[in-house]
Structures are given as structure tokens and as C-alpha cells.
C-alpha positions as CSV (number, residue, x, y, z in Angstrom):
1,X,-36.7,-39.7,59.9
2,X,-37.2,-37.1,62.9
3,X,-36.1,-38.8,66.4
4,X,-39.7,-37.5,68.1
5,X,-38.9,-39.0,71.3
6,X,-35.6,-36.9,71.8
7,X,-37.4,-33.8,70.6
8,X,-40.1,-34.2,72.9
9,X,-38.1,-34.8,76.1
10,X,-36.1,-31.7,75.5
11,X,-39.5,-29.9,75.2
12,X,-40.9,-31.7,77.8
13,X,-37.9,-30.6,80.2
14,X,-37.9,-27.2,78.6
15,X,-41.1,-26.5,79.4
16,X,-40.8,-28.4,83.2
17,X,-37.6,-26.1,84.3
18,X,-39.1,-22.5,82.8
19,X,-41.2,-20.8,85.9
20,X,-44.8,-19.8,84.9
21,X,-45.0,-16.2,84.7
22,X,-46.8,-13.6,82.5
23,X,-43.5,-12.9,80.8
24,X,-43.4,-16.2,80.1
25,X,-46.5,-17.1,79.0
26,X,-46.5,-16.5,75.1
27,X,-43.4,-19.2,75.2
28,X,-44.4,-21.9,77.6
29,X,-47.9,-21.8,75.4
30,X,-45.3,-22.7,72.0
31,X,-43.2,-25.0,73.3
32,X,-46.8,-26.8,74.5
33,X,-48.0,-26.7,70.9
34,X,-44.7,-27.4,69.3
35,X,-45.0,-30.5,72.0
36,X,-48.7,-31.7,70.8
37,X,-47.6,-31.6,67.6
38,X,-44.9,-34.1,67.9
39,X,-46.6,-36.6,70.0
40,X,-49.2,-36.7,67.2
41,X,-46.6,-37.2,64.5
42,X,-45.1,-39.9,67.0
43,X,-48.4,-41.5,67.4
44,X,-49.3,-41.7,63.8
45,X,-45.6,-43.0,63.3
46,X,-46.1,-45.8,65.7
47,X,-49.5,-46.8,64.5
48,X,-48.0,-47.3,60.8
49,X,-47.4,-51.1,60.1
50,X,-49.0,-54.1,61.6
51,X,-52.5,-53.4,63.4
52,X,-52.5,-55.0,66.4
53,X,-55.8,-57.2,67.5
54,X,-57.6,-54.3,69.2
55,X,-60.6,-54.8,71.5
56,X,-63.7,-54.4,69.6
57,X,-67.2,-55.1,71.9
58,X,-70.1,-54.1,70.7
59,X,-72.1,-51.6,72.6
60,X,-74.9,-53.0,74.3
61,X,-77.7,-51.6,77.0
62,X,-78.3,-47.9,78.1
63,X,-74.8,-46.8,78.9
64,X,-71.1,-48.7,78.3
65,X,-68.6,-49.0,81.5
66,X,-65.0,-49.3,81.1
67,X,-63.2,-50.7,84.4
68,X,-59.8,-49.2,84.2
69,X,-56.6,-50.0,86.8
70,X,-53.4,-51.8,87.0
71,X,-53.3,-55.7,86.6
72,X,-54.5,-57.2,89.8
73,X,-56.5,-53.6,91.2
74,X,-59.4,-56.2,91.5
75,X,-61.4,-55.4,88.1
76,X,-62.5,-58.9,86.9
77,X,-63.4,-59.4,91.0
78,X,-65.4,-55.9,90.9
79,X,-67.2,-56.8,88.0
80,X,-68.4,-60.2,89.4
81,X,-69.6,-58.3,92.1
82,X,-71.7,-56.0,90.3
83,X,-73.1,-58.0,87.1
84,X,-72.6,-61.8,88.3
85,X,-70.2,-61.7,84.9
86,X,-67.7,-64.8,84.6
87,X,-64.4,-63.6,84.6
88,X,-61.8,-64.8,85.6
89,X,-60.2,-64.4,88.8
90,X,-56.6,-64.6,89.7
91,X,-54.1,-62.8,92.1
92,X,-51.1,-62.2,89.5
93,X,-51.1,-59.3,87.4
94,X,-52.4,-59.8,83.4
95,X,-55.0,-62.9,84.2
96,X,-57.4,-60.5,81.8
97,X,-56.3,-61.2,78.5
98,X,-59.5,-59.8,76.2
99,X,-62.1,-58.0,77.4
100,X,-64.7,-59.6,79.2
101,X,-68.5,-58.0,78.7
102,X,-71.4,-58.1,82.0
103,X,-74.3,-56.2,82.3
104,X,-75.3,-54.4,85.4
105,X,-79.7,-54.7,85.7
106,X,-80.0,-51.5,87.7
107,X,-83.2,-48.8,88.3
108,X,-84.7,-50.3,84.6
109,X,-81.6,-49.6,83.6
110,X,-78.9,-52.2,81.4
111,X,-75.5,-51.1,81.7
112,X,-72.9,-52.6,80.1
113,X,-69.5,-53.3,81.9
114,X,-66.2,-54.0,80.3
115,X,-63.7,-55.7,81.9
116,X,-59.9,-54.9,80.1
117,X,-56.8,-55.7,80.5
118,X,-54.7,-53.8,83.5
119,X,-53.2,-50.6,82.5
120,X,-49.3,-50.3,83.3
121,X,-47.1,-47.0,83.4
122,X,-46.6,-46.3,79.0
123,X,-49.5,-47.5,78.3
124,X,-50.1,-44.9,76.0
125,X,-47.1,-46.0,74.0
126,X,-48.9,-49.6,73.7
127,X,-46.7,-51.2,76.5
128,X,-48.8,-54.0,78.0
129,X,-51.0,-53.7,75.2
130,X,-52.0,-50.1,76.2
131,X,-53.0,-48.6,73.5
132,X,-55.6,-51.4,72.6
133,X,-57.2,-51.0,75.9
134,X,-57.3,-47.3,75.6
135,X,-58.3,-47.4,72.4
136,X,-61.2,-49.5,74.0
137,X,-61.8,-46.8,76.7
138,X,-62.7,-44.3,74.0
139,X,-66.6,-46.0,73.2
140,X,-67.3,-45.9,76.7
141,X,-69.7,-43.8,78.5
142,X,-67.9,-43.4,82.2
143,X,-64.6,-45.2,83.6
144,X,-64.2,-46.3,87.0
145,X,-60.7,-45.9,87.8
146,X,-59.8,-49.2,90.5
147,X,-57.2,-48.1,93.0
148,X,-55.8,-51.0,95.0
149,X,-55.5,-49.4,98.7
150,X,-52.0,-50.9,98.7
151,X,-50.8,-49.4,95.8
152,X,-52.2,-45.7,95.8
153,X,-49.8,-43.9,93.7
154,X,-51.4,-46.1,90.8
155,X,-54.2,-43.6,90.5
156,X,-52.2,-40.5,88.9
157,X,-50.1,-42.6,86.6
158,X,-53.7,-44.5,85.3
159,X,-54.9,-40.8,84.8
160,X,-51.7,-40.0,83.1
161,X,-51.8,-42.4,80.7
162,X,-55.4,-41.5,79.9
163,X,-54.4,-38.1,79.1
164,X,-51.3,-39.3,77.0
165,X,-54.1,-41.2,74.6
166,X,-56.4,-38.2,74.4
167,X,-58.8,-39.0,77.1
168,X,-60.0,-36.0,79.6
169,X,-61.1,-37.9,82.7
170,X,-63.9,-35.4,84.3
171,X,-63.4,-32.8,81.8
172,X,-66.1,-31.0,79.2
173,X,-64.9,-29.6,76.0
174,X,-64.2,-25.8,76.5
175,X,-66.4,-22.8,75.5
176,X,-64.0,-21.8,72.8
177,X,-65.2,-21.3,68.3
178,X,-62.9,-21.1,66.0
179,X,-63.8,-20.4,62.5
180,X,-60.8,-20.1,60.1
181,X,-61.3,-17.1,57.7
182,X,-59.2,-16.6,54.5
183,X,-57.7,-13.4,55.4
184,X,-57.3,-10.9,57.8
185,X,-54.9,-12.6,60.7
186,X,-56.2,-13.7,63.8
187,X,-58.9,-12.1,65.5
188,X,-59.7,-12.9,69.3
189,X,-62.8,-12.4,71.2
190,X,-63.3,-12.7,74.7
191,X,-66.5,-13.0,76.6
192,X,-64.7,-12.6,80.3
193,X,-61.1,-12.1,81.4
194,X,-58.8,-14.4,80.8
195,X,-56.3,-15.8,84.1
196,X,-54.4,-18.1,82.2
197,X,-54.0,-16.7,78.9
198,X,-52.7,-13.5,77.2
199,X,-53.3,-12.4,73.4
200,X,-49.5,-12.9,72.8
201,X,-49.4,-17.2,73.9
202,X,-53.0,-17.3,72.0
203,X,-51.3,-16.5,68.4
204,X,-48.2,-17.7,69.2
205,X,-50.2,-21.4,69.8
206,X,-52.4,-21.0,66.6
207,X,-49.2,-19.9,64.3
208,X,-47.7,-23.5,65.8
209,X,-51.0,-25.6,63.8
210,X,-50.1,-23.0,60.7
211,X,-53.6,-21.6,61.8
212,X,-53.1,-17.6,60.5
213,X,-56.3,-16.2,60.1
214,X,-59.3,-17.2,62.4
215,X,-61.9,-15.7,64.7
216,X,-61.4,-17.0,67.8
217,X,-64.4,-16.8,70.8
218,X,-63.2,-17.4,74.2
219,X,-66.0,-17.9,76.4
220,X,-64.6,-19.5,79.1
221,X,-60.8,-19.5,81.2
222,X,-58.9,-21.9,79.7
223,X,-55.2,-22.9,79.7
224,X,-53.1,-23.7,76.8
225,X,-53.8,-26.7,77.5
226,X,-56.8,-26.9,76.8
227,X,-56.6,-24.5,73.9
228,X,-54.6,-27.1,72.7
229,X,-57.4,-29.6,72.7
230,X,-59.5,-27.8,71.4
231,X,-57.2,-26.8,68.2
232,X,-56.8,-30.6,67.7
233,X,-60.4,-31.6,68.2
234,X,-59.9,-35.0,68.5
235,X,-60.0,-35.6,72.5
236,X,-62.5,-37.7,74.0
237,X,-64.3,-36.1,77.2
238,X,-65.6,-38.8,79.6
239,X,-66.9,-38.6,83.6
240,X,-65.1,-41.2,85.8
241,X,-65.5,-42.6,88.8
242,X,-62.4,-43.4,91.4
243,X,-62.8,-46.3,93.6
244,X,-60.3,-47.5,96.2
245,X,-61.0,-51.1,96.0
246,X,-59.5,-53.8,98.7
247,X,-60.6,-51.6,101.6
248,X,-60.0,-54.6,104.4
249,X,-56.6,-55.0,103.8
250,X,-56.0,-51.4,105.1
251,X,-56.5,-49.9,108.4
252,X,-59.3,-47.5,109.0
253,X,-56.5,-44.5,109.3
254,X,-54.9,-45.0,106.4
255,X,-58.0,-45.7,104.1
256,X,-59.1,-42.1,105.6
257,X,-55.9,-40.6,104.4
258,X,-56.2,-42.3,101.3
259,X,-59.7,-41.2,100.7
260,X,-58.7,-37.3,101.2
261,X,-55.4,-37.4,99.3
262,X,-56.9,-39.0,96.0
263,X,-60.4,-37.5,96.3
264,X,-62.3,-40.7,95.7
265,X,-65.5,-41.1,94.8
266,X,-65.9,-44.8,96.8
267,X,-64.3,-47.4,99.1
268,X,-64.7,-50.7,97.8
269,X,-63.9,-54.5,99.2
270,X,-65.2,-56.3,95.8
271,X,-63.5,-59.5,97.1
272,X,-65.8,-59.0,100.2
273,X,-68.8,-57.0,98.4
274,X,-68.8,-54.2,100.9
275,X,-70.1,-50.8,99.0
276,X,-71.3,-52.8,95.9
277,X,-75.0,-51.4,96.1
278,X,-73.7,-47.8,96.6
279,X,-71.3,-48.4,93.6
280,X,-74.6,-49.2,91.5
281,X,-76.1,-46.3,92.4
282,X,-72.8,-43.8,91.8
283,X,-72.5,-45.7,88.6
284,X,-76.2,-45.1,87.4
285,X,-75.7,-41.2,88.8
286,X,-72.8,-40.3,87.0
287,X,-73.7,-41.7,83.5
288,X,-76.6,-38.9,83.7
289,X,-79.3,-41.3,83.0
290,X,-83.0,-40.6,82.9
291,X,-86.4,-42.2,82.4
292,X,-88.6,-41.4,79.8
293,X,-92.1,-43.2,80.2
294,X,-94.1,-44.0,76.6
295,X,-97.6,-43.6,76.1
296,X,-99.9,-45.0,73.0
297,X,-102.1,-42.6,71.9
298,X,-105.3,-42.9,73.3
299,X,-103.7,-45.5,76.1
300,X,-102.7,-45.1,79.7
301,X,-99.0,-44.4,79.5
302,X,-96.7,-47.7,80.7
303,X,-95.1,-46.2,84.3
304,X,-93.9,-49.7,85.1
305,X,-90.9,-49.9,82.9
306,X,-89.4,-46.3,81.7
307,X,-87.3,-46.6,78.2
308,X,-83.4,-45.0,79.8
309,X,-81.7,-42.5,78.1
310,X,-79.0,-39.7,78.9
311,X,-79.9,-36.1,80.1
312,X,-80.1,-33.5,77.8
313,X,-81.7,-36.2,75.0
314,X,-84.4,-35.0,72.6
315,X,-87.2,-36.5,71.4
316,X,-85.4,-37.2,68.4
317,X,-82.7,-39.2,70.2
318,X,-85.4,-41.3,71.7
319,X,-86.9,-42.0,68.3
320,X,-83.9,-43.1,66.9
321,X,-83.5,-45.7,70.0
322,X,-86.8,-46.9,69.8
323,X,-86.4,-47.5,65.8
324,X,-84.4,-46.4,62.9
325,X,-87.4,-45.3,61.1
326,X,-89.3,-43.2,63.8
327,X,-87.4,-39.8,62.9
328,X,-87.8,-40.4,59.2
329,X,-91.8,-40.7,60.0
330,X,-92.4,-38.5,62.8
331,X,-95.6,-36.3,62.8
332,X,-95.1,-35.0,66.1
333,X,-95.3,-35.6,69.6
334,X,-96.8,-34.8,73.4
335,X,-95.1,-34.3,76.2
336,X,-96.3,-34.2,79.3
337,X,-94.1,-33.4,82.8
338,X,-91.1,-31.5,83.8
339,X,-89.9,-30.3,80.4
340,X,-93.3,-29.3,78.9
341,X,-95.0,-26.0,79.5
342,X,-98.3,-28.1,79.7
343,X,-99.8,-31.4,79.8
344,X,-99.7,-32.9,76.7
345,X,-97.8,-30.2,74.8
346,X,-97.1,-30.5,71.2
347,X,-93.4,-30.8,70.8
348,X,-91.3,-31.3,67.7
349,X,-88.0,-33.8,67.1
350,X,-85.3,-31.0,68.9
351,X,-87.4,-30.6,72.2
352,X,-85.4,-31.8,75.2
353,X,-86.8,-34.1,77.8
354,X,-86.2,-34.2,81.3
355,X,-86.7,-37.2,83.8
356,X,-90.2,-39.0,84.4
357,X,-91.2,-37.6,80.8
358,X,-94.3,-39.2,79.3
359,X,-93.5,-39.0,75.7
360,X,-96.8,-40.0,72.7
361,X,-95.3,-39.8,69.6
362,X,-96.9,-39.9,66.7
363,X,-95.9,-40.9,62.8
364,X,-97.2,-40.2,60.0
């Protein structure tokens, strides 16, 4: 059997010691695919066997929340903060050993919040039991990536790891169709001026996934990279959140410093719950939530409690929350606010509402 690992740290050096250029760029794009394509045979390798336990939790509420650091970052303390959950707290590394479920009650909102096990540097291999809590990540609707304000150089090795299991942290699948044709090689389309890509890497990448005649639509400047992604199509694309938790244990300077070298989002003291109720609101913010108000026909719509559900949702998606039946038997509906042309326009299962929608839908 192939030795992948050796393979793919000469690739991975090969492809860190050759400079960028445009001479360059048809190569470093094939010894990227060549590189994909071994770490998936050297996933699927690893995965043969015995199946570990995994972390299965159902999803619950209007959004799921994965809480993602390195043992001890202060997760299980974070999500006591925010949901009032009972998990327990200790200050040695591993003292979660399964995931532990809460629910944040938050603008009519129930978000679910999952507590996993830390994350440590090969994760993505399955050290520490890695894969299983990335494997967990992958259901979840937004991660919050816990810094500890001592231990900053955490953050690029959590979104490292990440990356190695096929999560994009703040990423949205590219602009790019490819449908394969039977004949006629591969044909590439481009709807601006690529910066990162020539013709020459494009094919080179596609002959590496024995992908010889497609038509290929760019409509967006990638990297290989990312035309690597796409090509696989099995990459899960989640928003995230980095907090620097255990802000008092730092001095203001260097929490300042922090804050501008890793970009984050919020600084945290969960111990001390200082910036939990603007965590709550970043948290509701990010997932994209809105509210969508019902009305019976004939009645006064119900503005007290708004049914949540993410932007860009149809009517249809709000059928199928409200019951498994509702699309089969829908009639039509009205709509009146933001996203109809009129009060009480008569919309159909593919129209999108916006927030502070009232929504009458009717069934046959």
C-alpha cells in the first residue's frame, strides 16, 4: 500500500519552497491537486476499520452552535455563561469528554449550543479524538472559535485543523459550474479577469481528478485552492465567530494587540461574564436569522412571538418547519412587508421572505 504520508510531505515541501510566479503557476496548481488527492485517499484509508463512538446530538431550536478551542480555552465556562447549561468545569485540559448540549433563549430565538471536546494540533488526523469532534462541527450552523488570551497562537492552528477536515471558516462556495460533457476537451469561460489563475494551471488541475472534457464558468477570482474545493464538492462552508476569552488575566495593552493581530470578533471574561450579552447578540447576528410573523386567515396576525428562520428562506422553508405536510397541501400564500410588492400579495412556495414578514398561508 502507497505510504501517503511520505508522499504528501514531499508535496507539501515541494509546493512550500517553489516561489509563486506566473511561470509557475500551471505547476504549483498540480502539485495542489496531486496533494488533495492524497489526503482524501489518506482519509478514506484511515477511516477503514473500527468506527469510533462519534458525537451524534440531535439538532434542536432555530440555529446549532459549535464551541470550538483547545482543552481548557474556557468552553464548558462560556457555555454556562450563555445558556445556564451544566457542564462541567475544570481547569485541566480534556474535562469535556462528550458533548454537552444548552440552549441560548435569545430575541424569540432557541439556539442550540454544543459544547465538544478541546481541539489539539492533528486533530484532523483524529488525535485527541479530532476527527469526532470535527466531524461534529460539520451539522452546525456557526462556530465560535475560543482563544485563551494566554495562549494566542492557538487560534491559527484551531483554523488549520478546520481546514485539514474540509471546513472553510468564513468562506462561501465559489461562483464556479462545471458541467462534464462527453467530448470535446475542456472548455473555460470566464465572466471577469482572473489574478490568480491562468488557463494553463486550470487544465492542468482538472486532468489531476481525470476530469477531460467539461465547461467550466468562472464567475468569480479564485485560487487553486479553491478550485480545488470546488472540483471535490464535499467542503462544508460555515461563518464563525473568534472570541478571546479570559480577558482579566491579561493587561489592557496586550489584549489590544491581541485583538488587532487575530482580528477578533469579541473579548470575553466567561469565568467573570464580562461581554456575555454582546456575545448573544454577535451570535444571533451572524447566524443570519430572521423573524417571520404568522397570520390566520381572517385573524390579526400574532406580532408577539415571530416563528425564526435564516435569511434568504422561502415560504417553502417555513412550511416545511411549521409541518411536514404544509408544502405537500399548500394553496398559496400572502405576504405582506419588506419582500412583497404589496400588502397581502399572493406569493407562491419559491418566494423569499425578508425580516418582519407576515406570512397567511393557505392549504388546500
Amino acid at each position: 500500500m502507497a505510504d501517503y504520508k511520505d508522499k504528501i510531505k514531499e508535496l507539501e515541501d515541494l509546493i512550500s519552497k517553489t516561489k509563486y510566479n506566473k511561470r509557475t503557476q500551471a505547476a504549483i496548481g498540480k502539485y495542489k491537486a496531486q496533494l488533495a488527492i492524497l489526503k482524501e485517499r489518506e482519509v478514506s484509508r484511515s477511516s477503514k476499520g473500527p468506527r469510533s463512538e462519534g458525537y451524534q446530538v440531535r439538532k434542536t431550536g432555530d440555529g446549532t452552535v459549535i464551541l470550538l478551542g483547545y482543552p481548557s480555552a474556557g468552553k464548558s465556562t462560556l457555555l454556562n455563561a450563555i445558556t445556564g447549561a451544566d457542564s462541567e468545569v475544570g481547569s485541566y485540559a480534556f474535562t469535556t469528554l462528550t458533548v454537552i448540549p444548552g440552549t441560548l433563549d435569545y430575541n424569540h430565538a432557541r439556539i442550540q449550543i454544543l459544547d465538544v471536546p478541546g481541539i489539539v494540533a492533528g486533530a484532523a488526523s483524529g488525535r485527541g479524538r479530532g476527527k469526532e469532534v470535527l466531524a461534529a462541527m460539520r451539522s452546525a450552523d456557526l462556530a465560535l472559535i475560543i482563544i485563551d488570551a494566554n495562549k494566542p497562537n492557538e487560534y491559527h492552528s484551531i483554523v488549520k485543523e478546520a481546514r485539514e477536515a474540509g471546513i472553510r471558516l468564513n468562506q462561501k462556495l465559489p461562483d464556479v459550474k462545471i458541467k462534464k460533457t462527453g467530448k470535446g476537451g475542456l472548455k473555460i469561460l470566464k465572466t471577469l479577469k482572473l489574478t490568480k489563475l491562468n488557463d494553463a494551471s486550470i487544465k492542468n488541475v482538472f486532468r489531476e481528478f481525470k476530469i477531460n472534457n467539461a465547461e467550466i464558468v468562472l464567475r468569480e477570482d479564485i485560487d487553486v485552492d479553491q478550485l480545488i474545493d470546488v472540483i471535490e464538492a464535499n467542503k462544508k462552508y460555515m461563518p464563525a465567530l473568534s472570541i478571546i476569552n479570559k480577558k482579566d488575566l491579561v493587561s489592557e495593552e496586550k489584549l489590544i494587540t491581541l485583538k488587532n493581530k487575530l482580528k477578533s470578533d469579541i473579548e470575553i471574561s466567561a469565568k467573570n461574564k464580562e461581554g456575555i450579552d454582546e456575545l448573544k447578540e454577535l451570535i444571533f447576528e451572524k447566524l443570519n436569522l430572521i423573524r417571520i410573523f404568522l397570520k390566520e386567515p381572517g385573524k390579526n396576525p400574532d406580532l408577539d412571538i415571530p416563528l425564526i428562520h435564516f435569511k434568504n428562506s422561502s415560504i417553502k422553508n417555513i412550511c416545511d418547519k411549521l409541518h411536514k405536510d404544509f408544502s405537500k397541501k399548500f394553496k398559496f400564500a400572502r405576504v405582506w412587508g419588506k419582500s412583497s410588492k404589496f400588502p397581502g400579495q399572493k406569493l407562491m412556495l419559491h418566494h423569499i421572505l425578508q425580516d418582519g414578514d407576515i406570512l397567511e398561508i393557505h392549504l388546500r
